[in-house]
C-alpha positions as CSV (number, residue, x, y, z in Angstrom):
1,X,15.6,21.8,65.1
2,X,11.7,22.4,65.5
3,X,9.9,20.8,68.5
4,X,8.1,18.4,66.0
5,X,11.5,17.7,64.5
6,X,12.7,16.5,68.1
7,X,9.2,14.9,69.2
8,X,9.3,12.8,65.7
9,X,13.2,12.1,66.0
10,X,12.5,10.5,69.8
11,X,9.5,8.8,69.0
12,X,11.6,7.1,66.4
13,X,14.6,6.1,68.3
14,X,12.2,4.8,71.0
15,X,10.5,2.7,68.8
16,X,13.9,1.3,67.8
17,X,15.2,1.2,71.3
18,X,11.7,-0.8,72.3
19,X,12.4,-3.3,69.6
20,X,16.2,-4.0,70.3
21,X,15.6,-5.3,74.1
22,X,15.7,-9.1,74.9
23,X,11.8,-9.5,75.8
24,X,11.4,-13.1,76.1
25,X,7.1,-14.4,75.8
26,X,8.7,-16.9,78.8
27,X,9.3,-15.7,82.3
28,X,12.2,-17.4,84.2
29,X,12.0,-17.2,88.2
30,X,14.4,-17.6,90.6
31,X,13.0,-17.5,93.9
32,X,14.8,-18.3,97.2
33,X,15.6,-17.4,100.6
34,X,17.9,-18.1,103.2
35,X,16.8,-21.4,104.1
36,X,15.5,-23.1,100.9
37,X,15.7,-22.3,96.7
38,X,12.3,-22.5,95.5
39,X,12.5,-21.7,92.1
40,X,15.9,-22.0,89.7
41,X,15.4,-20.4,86.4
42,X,11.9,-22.4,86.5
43,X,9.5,-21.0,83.7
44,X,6.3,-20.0,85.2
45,X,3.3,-17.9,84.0
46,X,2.4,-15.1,86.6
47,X,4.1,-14.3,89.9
48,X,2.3,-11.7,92.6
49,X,4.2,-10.0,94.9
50,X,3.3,-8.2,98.2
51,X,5.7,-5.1,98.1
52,X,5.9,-1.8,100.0
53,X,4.5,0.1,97.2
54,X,1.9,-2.4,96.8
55,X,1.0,-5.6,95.7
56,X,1.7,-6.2,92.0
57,X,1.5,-9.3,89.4
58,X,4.2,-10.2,86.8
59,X,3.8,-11.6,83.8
60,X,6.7,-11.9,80.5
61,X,7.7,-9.0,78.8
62,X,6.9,-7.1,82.2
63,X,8.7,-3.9,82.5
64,X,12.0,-3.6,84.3
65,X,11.7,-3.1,88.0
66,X,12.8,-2.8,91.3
67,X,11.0,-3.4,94.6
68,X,11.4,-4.0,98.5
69,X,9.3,-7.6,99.6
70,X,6.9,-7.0,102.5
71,X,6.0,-9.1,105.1
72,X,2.6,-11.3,102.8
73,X,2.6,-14.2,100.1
74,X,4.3,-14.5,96.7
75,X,1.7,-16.5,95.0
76,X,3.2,-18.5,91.9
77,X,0.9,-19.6,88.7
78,X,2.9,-22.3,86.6
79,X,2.3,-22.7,83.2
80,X,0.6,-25.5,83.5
81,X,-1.9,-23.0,86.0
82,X,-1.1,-24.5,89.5
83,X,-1.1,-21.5,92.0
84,X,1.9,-22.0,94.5
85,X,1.7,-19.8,97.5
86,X,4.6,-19.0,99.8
87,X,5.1,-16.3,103.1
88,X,8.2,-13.7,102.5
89,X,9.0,-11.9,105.5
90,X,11.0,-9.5,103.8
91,X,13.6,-9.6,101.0
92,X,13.4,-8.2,97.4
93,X,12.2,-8.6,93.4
94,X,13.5,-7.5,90.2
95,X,12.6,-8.0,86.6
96,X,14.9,-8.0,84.1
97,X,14.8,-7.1,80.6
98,X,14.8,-10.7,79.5
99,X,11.9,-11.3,81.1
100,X,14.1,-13.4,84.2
101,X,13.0,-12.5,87.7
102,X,14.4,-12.7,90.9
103,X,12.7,-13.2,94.4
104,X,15.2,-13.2,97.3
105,X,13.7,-13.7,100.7
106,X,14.7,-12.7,103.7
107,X,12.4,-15.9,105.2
108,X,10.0,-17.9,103.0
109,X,7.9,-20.7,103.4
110,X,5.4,-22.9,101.8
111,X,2.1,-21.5,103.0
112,X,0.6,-25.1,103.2
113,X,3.4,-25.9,105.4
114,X,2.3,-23.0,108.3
115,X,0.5,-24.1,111.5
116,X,-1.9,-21.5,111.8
117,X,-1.7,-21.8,115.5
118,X,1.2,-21.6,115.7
119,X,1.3,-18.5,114.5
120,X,-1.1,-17.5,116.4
121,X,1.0,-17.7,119.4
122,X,3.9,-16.0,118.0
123,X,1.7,-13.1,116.8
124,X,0.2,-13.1,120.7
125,X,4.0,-13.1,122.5
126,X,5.2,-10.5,119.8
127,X,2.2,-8.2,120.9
128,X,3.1,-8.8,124.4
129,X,6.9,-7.7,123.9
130,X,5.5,-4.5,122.0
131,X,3.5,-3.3,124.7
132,X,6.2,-3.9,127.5
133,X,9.1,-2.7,125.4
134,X,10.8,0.3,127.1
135,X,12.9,2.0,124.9
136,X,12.6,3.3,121.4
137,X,14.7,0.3,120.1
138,X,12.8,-2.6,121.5
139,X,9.5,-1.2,120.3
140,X,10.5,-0.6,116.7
141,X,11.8,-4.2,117.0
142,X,9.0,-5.7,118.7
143,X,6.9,-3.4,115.8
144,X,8.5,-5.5,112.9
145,X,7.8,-8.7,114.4
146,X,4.0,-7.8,114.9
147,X,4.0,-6.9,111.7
148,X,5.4,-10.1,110.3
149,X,3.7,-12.4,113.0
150,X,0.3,-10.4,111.3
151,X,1.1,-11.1,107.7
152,X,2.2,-14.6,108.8
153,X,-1.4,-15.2,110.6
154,X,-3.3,-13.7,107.9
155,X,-1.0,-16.0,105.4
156,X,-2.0,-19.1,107.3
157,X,-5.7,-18.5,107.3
């Protein structure tokens, strides 16, 4: 078989493949964490994610995918188009074929529900555990915290 021949036959059955997936024009979220379920099968229009390979948006018929949560704000648009913003310390997404995605959360909260002092002063005593850590463990843990206490500051703002 030619080149063409193969080019034209995969073309086709990817067309046909493309057309025999489950895309759904709604977008089902189920977003929770350890300490609260957010979302259950909710429809919603757009959902932004802060992830380790960088921030991205979803919307229906998104393409599968896979992806480590870090420490930022999922940001929720309903479909009525009020914007919902929450802090993830960690945790993880994935879209589905069928347009249904999952956020599980490490940690999450409401962002209107942070005290931005609060914060503040955990960002300040996690800075001070970093720079008097004395082994290689404490400092990568007291590294992660900064970097969460940051996110969570920056969140709060």
């Amino acid at each position: 078989m030619s080149f063409v021949k193969n080019a034209r036959f995969l073309a086709a059955r990817g067309a046909r493949l493309a057309q025999s997936r489950a895309y759904s024009d709604e977008m089902k979220l189920t977003f929770a964490a350890a300490n609260q379920t957010f979302y259950d099968a909710a429809v919603v229009r757009q959902i932004d994610v802060p992830s380790f390979s960088g921030a991205f948006g979803i919307l229906a018929k998104h393409v599968p995918t896979l992806a480590v949560l870090k420490p930022g704000v999922v940001q929720v648009v309903d479909n009525d188009g009020k914007t919902t913003k929450y802090f993830v310390s960690s945790g993880s997404v994935t879209v589905n074929e069928d347009s249904s995605v999952q956020v599980l959360a490490e940690e999450a909260h409401n962002v209107a529900d942070i005290d931005v002092a609060e914060a503040r002063q955990l960002l300040s005593k996690y800075q001070s555990q970093l720079s008097s850590a004395g082994d290689d463990k404490a400092k990568a843990e007291a590294a992660i915290a900064v970097e969460v206490a940051e996110a969570l500051v920056k969140a709060a703002e």
